[in-house]
Biopython code that builds the backbone (N, CA, C, O; Angstrom):
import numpy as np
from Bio.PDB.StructureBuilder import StructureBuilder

atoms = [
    (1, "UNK", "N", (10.986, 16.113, 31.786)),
    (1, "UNK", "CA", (11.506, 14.810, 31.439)),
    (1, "UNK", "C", (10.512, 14.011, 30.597)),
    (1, "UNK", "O", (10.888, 13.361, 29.622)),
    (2, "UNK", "N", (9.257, 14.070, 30.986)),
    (2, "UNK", "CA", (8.375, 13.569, 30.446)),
    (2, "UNK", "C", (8.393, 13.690, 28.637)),
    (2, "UNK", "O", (8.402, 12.796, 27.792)),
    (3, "UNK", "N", (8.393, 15.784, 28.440)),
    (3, "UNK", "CA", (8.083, 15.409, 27.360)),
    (3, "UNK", "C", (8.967, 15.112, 26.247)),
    (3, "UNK", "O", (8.556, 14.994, 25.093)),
    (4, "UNK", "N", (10.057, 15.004, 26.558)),
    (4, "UNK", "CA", (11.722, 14.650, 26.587)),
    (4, "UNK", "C", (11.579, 13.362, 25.864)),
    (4, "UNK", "O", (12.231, 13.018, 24.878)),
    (5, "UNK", "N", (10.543, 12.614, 26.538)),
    (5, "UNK", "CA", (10.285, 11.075, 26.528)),
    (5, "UNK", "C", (9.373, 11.172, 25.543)),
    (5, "UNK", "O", (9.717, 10.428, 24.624)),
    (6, "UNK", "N", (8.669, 11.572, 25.374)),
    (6, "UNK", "CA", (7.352, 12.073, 24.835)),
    (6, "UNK", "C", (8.136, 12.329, 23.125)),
    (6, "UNK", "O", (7.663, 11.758, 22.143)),
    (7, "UNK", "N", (8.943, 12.942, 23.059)),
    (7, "UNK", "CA", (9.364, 13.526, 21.949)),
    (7, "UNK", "C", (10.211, 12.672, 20.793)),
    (7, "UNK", "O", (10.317, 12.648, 19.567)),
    (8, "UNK", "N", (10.694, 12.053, 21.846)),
    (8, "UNK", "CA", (11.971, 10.690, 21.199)),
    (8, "UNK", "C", (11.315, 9.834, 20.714)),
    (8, "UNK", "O", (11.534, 9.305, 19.624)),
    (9, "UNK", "N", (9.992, 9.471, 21.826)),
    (9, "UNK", "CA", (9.369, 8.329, 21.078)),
    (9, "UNK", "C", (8.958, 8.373, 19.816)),
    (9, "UNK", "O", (9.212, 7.540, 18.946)),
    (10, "UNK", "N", (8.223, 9.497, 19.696)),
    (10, "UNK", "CA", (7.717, 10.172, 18.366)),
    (10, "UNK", "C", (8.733, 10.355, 17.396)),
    (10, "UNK", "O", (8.395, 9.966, 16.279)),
    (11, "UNK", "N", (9.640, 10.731, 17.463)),
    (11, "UNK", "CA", (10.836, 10.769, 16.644)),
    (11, "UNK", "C", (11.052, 9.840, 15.982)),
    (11, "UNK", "O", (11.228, 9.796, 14.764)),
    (12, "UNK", "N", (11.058, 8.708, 17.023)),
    (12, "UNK", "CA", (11.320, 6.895, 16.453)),
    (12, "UNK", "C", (9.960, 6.400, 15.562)),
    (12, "UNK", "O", (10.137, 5.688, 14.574)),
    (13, "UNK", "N", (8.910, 6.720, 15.872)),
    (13, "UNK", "CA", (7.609, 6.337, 15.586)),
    (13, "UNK", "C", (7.639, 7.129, 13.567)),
    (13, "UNK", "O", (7.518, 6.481, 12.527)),
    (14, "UNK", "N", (7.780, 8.177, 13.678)),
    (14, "UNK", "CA", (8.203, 8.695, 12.310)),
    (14, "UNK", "C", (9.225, 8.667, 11.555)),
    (14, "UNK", "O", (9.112, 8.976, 10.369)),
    (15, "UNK", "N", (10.621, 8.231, 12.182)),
    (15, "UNK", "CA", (11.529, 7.694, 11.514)),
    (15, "UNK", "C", (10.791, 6.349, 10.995)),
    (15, "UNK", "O", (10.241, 6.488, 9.902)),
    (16, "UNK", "N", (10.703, 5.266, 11.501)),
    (16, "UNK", "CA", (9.825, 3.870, 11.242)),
    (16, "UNK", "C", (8.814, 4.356, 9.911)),
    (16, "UNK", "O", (9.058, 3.976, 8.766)),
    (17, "UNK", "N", (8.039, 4.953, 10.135)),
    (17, "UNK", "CA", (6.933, 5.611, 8.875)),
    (17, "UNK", "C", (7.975, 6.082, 8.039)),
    (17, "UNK", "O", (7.781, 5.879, 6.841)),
    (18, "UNK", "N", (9.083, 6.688, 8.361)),
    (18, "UNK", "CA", (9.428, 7.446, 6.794)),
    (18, "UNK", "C", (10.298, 6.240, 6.146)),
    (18, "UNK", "O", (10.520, 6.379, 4.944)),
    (19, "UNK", "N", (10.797, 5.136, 6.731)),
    (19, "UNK", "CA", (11.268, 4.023, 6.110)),
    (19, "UNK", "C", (10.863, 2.958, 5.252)),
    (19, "UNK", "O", (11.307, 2.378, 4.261)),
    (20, "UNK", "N", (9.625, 2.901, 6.163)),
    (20, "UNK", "CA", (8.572, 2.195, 5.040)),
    (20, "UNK", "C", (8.225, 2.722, 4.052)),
    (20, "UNK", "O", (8.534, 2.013, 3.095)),
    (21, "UNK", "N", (7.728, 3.620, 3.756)),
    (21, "UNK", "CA", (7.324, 4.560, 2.699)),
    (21, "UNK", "C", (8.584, 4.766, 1.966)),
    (21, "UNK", "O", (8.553, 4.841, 0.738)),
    (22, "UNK", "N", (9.666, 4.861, 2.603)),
    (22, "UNK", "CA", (10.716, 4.625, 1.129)),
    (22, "UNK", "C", (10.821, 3.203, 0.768)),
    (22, "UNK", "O", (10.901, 2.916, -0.426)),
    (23, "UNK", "N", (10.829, 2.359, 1.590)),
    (23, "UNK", "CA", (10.847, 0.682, 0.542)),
    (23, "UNK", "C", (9.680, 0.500, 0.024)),
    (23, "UNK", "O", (9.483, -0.414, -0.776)),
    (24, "UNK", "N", (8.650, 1.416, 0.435)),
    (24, "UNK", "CA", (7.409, 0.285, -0.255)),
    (24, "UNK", "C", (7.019, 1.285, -1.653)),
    (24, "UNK", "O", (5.995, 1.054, -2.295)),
    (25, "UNK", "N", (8.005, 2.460, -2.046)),
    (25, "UNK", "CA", (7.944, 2.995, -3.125)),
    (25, "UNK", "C", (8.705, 2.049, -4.327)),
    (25, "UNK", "O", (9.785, 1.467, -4.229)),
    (26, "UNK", "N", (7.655, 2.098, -5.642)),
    (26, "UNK", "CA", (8.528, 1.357, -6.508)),
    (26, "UNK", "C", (7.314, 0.987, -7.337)),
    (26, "UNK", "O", (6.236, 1.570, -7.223)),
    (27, "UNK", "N", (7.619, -0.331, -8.444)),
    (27, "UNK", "CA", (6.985, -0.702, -8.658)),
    (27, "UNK", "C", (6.701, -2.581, -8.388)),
    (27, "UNK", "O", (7.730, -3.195, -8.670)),
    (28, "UNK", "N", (5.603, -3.459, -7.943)),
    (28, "UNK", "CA", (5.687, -4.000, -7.315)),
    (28, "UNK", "C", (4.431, -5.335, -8.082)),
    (28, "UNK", "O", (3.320, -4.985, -8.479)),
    (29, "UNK", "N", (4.934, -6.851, -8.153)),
    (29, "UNK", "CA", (4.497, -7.598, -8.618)),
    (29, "UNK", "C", (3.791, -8.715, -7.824)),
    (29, "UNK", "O", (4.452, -9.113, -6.864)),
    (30, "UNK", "N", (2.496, -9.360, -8.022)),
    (30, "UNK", "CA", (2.342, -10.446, -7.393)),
    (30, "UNK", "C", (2.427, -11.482, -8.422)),
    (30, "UNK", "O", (2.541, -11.291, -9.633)),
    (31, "UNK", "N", (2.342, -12.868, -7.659)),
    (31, "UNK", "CA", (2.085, -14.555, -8.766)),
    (31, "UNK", "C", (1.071, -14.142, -9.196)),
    (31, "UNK", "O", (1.378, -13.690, -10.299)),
    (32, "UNK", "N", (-0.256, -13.955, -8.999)),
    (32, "UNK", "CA", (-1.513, -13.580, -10.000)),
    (32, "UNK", "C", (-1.361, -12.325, -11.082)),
    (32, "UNK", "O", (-2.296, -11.890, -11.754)),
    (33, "UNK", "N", (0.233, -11.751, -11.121)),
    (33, "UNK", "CA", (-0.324, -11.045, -12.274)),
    (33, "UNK", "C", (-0.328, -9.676, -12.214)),
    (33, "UNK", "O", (-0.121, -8.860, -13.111)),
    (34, "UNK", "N", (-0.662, -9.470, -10.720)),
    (34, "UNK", "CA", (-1.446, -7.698, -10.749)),
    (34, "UNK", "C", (0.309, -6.912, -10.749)),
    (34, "UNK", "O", (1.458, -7.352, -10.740)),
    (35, "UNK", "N", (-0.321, -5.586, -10.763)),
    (35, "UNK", "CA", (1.013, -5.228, -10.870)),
    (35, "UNK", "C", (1.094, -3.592, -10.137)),
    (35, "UNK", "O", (0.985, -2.738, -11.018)),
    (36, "UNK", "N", (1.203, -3.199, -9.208)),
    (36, "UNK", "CA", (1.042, -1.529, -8.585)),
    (36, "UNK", "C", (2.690, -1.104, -8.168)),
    (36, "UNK", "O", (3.713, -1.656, -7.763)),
    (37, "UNK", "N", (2.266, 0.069, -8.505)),
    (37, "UNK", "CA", (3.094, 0.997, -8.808)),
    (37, "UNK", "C", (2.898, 2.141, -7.651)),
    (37, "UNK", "O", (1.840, 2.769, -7.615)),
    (38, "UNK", "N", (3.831, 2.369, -6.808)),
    (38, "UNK", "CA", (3.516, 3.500, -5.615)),
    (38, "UNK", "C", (4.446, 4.296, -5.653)),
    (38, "UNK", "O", (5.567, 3.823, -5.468)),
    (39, "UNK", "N", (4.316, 5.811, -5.910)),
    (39, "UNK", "CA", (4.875, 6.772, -6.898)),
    (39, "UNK", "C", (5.295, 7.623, -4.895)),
    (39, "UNK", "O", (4.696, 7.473, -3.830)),
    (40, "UNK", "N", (6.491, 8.405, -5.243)),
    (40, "UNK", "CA", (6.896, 8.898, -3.672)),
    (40, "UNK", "C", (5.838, 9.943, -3.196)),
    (40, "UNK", "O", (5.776, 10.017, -1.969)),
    (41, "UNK", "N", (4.865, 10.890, -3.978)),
    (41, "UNK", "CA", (4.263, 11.521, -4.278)),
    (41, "UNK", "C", (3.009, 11.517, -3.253)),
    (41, "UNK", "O", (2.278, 12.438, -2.888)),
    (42, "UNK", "N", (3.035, 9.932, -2.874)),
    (42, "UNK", "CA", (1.645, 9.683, -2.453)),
    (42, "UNK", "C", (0.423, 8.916, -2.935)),
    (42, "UNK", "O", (-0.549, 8.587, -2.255)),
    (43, "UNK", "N", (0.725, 8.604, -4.721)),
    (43, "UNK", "CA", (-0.324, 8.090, -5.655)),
    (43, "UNK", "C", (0.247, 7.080, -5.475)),
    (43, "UNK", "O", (1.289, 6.800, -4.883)),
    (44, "UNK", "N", (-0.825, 6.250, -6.271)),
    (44, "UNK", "CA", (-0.563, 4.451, -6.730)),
    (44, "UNK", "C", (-1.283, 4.422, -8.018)),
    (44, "UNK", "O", (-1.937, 5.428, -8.293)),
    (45, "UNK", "N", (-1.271, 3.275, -8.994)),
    (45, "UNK", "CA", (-1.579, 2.936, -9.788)),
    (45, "UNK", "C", (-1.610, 1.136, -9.366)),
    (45, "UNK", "O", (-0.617, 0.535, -8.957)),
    (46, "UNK", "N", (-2.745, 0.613, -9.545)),
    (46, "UNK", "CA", (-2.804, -0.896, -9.490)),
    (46, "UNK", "C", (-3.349, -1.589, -11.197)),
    (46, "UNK", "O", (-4.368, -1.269, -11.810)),
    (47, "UNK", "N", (-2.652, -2.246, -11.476)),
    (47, "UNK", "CA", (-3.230, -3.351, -12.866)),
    (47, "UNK", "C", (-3.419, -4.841, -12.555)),
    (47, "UNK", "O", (-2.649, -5.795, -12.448)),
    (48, "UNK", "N", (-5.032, -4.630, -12.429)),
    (48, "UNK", "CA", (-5.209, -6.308, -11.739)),
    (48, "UNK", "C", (-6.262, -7.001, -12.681)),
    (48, "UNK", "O", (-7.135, -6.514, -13.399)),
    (49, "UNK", "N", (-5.906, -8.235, -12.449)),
    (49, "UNK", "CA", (-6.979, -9.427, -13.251)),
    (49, "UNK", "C", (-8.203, -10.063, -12.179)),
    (49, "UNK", "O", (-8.132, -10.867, -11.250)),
    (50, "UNK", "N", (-9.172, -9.412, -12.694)),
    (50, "UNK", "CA", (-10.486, -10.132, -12.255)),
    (50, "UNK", "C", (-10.784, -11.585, -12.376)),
    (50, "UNK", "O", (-10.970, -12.534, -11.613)),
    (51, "UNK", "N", (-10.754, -11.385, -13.505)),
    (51, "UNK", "CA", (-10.705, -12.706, -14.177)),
    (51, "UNK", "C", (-9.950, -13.158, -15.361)),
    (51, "UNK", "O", (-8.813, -12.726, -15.549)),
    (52, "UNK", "N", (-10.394, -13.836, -16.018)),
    (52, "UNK", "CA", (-8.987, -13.977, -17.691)),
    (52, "UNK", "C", (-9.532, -12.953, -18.326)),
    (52, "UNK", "O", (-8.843, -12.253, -19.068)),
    (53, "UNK", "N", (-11.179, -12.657, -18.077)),
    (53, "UNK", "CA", (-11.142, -11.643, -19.693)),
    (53, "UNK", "C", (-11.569, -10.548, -18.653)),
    (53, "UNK", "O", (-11.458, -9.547, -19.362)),
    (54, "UNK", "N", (-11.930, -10.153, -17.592)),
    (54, "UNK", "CA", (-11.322, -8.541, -16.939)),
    (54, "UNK", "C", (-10.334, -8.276, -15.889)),
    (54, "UNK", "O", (-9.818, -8.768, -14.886)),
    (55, "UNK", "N", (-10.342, -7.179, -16.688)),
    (55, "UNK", "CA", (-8.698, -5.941, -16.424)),
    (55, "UNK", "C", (-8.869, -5.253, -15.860)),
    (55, "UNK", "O", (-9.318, -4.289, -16.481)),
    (56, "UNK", "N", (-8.736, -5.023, -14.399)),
    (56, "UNK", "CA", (-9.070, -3.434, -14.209)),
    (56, "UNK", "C", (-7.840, -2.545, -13.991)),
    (56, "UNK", "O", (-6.869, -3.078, -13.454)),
    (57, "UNK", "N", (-7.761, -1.211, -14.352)),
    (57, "UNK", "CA", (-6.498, -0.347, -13.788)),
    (57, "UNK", "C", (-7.513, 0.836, -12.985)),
    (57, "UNK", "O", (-8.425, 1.573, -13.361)),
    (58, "UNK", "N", (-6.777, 0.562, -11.603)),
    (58, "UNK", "CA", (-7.201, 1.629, -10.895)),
    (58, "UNK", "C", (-5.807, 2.331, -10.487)),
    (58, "UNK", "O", (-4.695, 1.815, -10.595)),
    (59, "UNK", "N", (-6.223, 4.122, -9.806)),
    (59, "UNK", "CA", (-5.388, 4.717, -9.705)),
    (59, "UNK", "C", (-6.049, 5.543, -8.203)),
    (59, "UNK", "O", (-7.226, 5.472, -7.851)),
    (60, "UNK", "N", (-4.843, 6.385, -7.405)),
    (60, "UNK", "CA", (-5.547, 6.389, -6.550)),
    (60, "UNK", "C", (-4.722, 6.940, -5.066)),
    (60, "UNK", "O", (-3.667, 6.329, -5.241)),
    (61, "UNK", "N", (-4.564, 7.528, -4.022)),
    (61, "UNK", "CA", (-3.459, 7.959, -3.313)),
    (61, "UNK", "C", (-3.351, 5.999, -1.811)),
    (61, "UNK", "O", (-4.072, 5.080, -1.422)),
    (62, "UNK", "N", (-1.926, 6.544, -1.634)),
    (62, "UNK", "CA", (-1.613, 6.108, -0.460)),
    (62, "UNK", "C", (-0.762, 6.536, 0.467)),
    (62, "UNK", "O", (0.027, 7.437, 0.181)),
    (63, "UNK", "N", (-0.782, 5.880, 1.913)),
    (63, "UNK", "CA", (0.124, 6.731, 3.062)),
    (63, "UNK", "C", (0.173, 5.334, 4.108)),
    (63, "UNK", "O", (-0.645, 4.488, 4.469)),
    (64, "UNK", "N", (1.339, 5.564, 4.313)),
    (64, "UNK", "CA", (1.595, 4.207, 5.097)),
    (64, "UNK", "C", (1.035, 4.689, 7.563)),
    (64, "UNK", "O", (1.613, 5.564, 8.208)),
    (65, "UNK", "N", (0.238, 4.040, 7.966)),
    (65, "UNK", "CA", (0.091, 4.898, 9.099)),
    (65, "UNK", "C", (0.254, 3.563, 10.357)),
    (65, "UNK", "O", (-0.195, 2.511, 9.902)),
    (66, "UNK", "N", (0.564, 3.482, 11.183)),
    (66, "UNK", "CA", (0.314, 2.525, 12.829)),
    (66, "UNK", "C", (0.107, 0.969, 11.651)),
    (66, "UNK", "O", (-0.800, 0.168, 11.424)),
    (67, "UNK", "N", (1.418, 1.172, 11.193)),
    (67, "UNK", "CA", (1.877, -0.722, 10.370)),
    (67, "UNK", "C", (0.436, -1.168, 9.313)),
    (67, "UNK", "O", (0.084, -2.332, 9.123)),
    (68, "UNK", "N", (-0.197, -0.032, 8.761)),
    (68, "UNK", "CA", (-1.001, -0.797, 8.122)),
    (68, "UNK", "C", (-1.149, 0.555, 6.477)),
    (68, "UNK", "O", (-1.381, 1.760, 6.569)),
    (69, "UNK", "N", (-0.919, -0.236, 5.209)),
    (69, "UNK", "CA", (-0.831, 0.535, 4.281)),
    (69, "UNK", "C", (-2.176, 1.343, 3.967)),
    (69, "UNK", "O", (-2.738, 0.504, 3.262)),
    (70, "UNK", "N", (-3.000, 2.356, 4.027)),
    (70, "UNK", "CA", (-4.345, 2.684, 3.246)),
    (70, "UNK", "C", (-4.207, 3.176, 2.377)),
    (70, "UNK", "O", (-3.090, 3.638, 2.146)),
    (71, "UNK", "N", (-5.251, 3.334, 1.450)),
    (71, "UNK", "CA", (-4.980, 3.397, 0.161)),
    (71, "UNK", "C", (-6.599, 4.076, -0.049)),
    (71, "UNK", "O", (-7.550, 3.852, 0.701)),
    (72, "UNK", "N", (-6.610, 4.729, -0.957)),
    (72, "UNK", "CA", (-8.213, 5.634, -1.342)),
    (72, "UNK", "C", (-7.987, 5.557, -2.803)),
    (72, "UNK", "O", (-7.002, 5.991, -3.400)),
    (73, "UNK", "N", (-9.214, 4.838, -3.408)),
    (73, "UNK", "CA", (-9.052, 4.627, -4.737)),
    (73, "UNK", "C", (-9.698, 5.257, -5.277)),
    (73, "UNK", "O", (-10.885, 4.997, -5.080)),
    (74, "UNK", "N", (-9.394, 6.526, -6.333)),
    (74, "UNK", "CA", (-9.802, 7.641, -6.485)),
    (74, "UNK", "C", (-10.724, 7.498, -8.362)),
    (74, "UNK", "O", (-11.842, 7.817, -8.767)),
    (75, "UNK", "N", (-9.763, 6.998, -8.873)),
    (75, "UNK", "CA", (-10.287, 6.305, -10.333)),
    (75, "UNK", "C", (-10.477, 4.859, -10.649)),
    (75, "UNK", "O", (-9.607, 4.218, -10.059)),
    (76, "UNK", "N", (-11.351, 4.011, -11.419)),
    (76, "UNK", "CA", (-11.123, 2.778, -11.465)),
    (76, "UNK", "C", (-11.722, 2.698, -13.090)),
    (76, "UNK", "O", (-12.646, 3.397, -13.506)),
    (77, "UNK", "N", (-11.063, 1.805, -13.796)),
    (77, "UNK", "CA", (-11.780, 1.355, -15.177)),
    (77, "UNK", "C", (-13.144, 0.981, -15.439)),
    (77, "UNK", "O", (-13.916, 1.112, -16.389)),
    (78, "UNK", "N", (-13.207, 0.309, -13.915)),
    (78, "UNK", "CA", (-14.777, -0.407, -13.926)),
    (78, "UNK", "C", (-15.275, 0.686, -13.192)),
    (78, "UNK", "O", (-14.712, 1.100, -12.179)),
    (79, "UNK", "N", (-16.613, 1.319, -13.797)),
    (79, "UNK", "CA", (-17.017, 2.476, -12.758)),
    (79, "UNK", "C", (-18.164, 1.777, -11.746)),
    (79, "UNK", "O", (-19.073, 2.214, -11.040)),
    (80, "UNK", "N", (-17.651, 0.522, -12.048)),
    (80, "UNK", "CA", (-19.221, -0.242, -10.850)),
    (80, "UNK", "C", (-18.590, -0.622, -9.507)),
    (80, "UNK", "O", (-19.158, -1.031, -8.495)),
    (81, "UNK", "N", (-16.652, -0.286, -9.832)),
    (81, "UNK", "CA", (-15.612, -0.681, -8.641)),
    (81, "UNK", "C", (-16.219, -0.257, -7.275)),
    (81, "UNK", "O", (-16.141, 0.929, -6.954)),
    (82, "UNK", "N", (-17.092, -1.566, -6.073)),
    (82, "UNK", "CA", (-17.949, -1.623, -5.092)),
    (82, "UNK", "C", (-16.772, -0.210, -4.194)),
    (82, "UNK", "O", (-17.191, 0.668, -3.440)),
    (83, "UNK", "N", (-15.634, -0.385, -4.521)),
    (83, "UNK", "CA", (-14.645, 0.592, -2.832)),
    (83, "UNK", "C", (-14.618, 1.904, -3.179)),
    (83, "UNK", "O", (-14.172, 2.628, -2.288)),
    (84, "UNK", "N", (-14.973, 2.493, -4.260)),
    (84, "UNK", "CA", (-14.404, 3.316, -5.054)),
    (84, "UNK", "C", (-14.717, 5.050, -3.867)),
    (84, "UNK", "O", (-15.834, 5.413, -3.501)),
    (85, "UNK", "N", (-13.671, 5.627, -3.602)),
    (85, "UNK", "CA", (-13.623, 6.716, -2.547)),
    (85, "UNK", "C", (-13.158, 6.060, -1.408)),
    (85, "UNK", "O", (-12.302, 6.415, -0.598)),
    (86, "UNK", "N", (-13.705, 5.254, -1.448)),
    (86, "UNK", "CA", (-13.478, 4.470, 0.513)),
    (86, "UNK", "C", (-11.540, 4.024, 0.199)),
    (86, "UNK", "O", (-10.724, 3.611, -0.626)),
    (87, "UNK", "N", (-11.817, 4.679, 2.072)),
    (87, "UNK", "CA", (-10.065, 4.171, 2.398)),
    (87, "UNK", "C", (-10.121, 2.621, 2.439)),
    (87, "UNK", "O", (-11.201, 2.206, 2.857)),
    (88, "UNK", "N", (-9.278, 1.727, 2.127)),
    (88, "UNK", "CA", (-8.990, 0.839, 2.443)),
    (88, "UNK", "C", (-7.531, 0.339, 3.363)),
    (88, "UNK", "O", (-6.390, 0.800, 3.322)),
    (89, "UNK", "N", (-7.971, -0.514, 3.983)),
    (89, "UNK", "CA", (-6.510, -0.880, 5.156)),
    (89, "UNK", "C", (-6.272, -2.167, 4.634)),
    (89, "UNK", "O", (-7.118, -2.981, 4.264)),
    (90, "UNK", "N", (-4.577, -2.322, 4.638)),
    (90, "UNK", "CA", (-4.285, -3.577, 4.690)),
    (90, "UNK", "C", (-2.946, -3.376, 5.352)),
    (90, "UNK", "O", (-2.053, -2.564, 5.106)),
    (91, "UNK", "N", (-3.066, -4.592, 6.508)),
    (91, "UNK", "CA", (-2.160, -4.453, 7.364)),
    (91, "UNK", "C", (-0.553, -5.252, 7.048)),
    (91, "UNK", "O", (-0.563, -6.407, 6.621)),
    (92, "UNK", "N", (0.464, -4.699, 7.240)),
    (92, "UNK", "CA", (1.793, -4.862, 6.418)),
    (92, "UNK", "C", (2.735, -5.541, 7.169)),
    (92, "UNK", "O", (3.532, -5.058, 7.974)),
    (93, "UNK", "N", (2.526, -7.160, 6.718)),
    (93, "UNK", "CA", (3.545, -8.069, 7.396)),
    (93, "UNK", "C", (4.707, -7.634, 7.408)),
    (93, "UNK", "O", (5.450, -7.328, 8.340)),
    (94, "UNK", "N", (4.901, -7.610, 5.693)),
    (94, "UNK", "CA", (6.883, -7.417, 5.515)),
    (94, "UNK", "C", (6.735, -6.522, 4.941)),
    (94, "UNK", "O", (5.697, -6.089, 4.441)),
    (95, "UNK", "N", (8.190, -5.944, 4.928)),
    (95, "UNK", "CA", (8.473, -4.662, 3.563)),
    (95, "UNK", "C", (9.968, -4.448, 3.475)),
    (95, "UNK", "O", (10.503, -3.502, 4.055)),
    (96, "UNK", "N", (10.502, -5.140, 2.903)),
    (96, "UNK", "CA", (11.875, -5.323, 2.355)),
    (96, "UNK", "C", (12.264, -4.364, 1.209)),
    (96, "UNK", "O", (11.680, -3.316, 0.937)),
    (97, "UNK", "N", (13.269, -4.848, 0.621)),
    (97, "UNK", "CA", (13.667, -4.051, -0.643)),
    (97, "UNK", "C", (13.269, -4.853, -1.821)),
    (97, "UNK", "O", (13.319, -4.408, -2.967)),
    (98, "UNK", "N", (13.027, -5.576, -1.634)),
    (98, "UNK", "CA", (12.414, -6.592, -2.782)),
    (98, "UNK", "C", (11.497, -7.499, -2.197)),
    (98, "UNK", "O", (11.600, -8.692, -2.482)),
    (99, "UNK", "N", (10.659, -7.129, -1.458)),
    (99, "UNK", "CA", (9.779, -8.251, -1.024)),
    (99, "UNK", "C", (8.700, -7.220, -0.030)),
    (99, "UNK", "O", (9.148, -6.346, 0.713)),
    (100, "UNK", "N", (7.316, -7.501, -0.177)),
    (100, "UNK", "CA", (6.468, -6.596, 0.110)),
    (100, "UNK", "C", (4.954, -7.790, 0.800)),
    (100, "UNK", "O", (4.081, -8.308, 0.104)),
    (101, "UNK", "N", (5.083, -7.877, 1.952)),
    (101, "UNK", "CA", (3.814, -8.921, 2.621)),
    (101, "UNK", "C", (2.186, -7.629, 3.075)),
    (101, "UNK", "O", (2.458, -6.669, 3.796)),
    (102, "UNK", "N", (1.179, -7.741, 2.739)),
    (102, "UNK", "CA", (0.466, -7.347, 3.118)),
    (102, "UNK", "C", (-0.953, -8.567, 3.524)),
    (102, "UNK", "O", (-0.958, -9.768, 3.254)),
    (103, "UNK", "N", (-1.983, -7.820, 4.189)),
    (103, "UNK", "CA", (-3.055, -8.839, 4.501)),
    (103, "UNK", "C", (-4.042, -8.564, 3.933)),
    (103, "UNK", "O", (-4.618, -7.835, 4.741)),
    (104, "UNK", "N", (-4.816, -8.666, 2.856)),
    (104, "UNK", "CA", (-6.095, -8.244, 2.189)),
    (104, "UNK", "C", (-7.241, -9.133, 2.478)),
    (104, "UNK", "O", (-7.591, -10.120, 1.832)),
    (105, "UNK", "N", (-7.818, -8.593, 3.639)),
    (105, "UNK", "CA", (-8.921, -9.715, 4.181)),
    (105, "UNK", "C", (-8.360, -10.471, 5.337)),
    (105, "UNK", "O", (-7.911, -10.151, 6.438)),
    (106, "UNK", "N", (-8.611, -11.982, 4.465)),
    (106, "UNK", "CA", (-7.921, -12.991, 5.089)),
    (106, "UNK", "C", (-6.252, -13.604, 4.215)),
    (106, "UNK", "O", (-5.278, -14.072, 4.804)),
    (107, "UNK", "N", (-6.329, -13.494, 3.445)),
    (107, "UNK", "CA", (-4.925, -13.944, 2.589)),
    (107, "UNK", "C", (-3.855, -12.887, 2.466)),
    (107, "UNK", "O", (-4.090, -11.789, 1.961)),
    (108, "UNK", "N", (-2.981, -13.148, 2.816)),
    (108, "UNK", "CA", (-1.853, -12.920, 2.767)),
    (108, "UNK", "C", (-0.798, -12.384, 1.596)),
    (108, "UNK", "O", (0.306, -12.927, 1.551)),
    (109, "UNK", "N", (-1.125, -11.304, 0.628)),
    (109, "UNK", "CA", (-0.574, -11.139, -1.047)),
    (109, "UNK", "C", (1.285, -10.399, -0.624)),
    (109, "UNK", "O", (1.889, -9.489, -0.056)),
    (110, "UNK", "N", (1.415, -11.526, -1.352)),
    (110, "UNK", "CA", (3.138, -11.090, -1.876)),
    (110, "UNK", "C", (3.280, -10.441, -3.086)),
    (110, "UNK", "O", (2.667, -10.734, -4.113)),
    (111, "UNK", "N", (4.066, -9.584, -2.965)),
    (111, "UNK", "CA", (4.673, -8.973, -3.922)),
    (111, "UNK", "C", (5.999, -9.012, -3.918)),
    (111, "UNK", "O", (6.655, -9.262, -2.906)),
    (112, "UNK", "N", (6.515, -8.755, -5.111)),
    (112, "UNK", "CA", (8.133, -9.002, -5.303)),
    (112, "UNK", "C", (8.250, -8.055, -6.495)),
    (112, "UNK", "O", (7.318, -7.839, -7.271)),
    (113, "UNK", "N", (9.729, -7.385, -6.603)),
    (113, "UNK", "CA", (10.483, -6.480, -7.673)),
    (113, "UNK", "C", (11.830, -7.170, -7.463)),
    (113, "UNK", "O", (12.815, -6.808, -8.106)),
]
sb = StructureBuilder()
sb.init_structure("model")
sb.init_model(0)
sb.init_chain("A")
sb.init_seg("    ")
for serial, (resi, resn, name, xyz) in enumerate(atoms, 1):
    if name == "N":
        sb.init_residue(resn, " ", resi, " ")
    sb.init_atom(name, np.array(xyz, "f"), 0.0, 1.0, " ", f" {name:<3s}", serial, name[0])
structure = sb.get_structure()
C-alpha cells in the first residue's frame, strides 16, 4: 500500500514539473528590456541590458526542479560574466501562459509574451 502511495505521489510531483516546463517554454519579455528565450530542448538564450551602453547575450541550459527554475550559463558575451558555469536558482512565483513571476535575489522579475 505504501508504495502504491509512494508512486502516485510521484506521478503528481512529475506531472506538476512536466507542466511547467511546457508554459515556461517560449519566448519571454520583461519592462527593462531583457528578453529570454527557453527552447523545449533544455537551452535558453537571455538578451539583457546592463546598462544603456552594455548588452549582454548569454546562452546556456535550463530545467525546472522542487518550484524553483535553474539555469547554468554556459556562454556569455562578456567573458568577465562573475556566474559563468555556476547553476543558478530562482524560485518561481507564477507561470501562466502569458505571464511568468520569478525571484532573482530579492526582486521579484516579470515577464510577459
Amino acid at each position: 500500500m505504501k508504495s502504491a502511495l509512494t508512486i502516485i505521489i510521484l506521478s503528481l510531483l512529475l506531472t506538476a514539473c512536466s507542466r511547467q516546463n511546457e508554459k515556461i517554454v517560449g519566448t519571454w519579455s520583461s519592462k527593462g528590456g531583457n528578453t529570454v528565450v527557453f527552447a523545449p530542448d533544455g537551452s535558453f538564450s537571455i538578451h539583457t541590458k546592463g546598462t544603456a551602453t552594455n548588452v549582454y547575450f548569454l546562452t546556456g541550459v535550463w530545467k525546472i526542479e522542487n518550484g524553483f527554475l535553474d539555469e547554468t550559463i554556459t556562454n556569455c558575451s562578456n567573458t568577465n560574466w562573475p556566474w559563468m558555469g555556476e547553476q543558478l536558482q530562482f524560485r518561481i512565483i507564477h507561470v501562466a501562459n502569458h505571464q511568468l513571476e520569478i525571484e532573482e535575489a530579492s526582486p521579484i522579475v516579470k515577464y510577459t509574451r
